[in-house]
N, C-alpha and C positions, 0 to 999 in steps of 0.2 A: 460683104461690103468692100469699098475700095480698099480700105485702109487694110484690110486682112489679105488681101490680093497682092499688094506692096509688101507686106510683112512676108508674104513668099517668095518676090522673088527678092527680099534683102539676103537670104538667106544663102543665095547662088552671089551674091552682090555684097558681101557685110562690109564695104566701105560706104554706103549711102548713109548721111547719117539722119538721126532723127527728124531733124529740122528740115534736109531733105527730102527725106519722104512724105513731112507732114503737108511742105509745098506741092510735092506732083499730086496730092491726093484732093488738095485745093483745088489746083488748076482744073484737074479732072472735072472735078464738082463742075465748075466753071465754065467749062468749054462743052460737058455735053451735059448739063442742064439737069442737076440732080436734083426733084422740086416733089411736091406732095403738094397734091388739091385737097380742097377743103369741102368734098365732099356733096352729096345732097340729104336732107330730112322729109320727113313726113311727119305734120305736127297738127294737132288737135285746134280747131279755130276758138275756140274758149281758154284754151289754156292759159297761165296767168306767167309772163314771165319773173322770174325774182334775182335771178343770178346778180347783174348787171348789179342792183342796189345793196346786194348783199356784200358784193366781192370786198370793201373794204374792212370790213367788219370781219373777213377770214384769213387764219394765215394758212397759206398754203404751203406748210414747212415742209409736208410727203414731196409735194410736186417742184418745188424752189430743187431737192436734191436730187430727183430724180433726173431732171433736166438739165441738170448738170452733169449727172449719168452720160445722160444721151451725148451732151455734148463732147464731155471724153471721148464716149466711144464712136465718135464719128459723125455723126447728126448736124448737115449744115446749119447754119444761123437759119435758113430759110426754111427748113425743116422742121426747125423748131418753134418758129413765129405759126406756123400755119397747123403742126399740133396743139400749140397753145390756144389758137381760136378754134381747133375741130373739137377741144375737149372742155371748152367753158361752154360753147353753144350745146354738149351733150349732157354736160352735165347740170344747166339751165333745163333741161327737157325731162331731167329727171323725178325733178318734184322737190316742194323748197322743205327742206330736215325740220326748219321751225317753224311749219306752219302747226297752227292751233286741229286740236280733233284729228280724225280719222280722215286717212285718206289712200286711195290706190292710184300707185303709177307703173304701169309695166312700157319694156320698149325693147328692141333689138337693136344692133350694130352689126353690121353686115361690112366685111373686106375682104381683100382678097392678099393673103400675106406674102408681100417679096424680100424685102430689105428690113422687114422687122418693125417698119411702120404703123402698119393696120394694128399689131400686137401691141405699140406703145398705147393707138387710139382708143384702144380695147381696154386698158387697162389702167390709162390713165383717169379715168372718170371715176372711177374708182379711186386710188390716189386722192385726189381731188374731192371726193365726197366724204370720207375720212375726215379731211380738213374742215369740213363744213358742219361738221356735227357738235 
């Protein structure tokens, strides 16, 4: 990540200071467009969504810290707005915890891992379903 690439050369550099570097790692983001799409699905035409009406009614205490995680370690604001819709819309897809009786939902998540993104996408619906239960 950028931030780790700055951390190497403070080390040739240890007058930059914090705030310093936390700026060029901004700018960076910035100037060449550090962004995450949100993805495509394939979803069952029957299926019932529940998320959306549920979401009040859950706290999301896993995911509130984890995302806080991310944003320590580097996760632009933008990065993070657009994990937060790739993993409410996946984990809407997963099947609602309180529904009544028996029920089967399988699915996949297919990425490809560079900067540790697709591993958040991966893992936070999970995070996330935790909460739900």
């Amino acid at each position: 990540m950028i931030r780790e690439e700055i951390a190497k050369v403070r080390i040739i550099s240890p007058s930059v200071t914090d705030e310093e570097a936390e700026t060029l790692a901004l700018e960076f983001e910035a100037v060449h467009g550090v962004t995450m799409s949100i993805g495509a699905t394939l979803e069952d035409k029957g299926f019932e969504k529940w998320l959306d009406g549920a979401k009040p009614d859950i706290n999301f205490y896993f995911w509130n810290r984890y995302r806080r995680l991310l944003g320590k370690s580097g996760f632009s604001g933008q990065v993070l707005a657009t994990l937060d819709r790739v993993t409410d819309r996946t984990l809407g897809l997963l099947g609602n915890p309180a529904k009544e009786g028996a029920w089967d939902r399988r699915g996949m998540v297919v990425g490809h891992v560079q900067s540790g993104k697709n591993y958040a996408k991966w893992k936070q619906p999970m995070r996330r379903r935790n909460n739900s239960v």
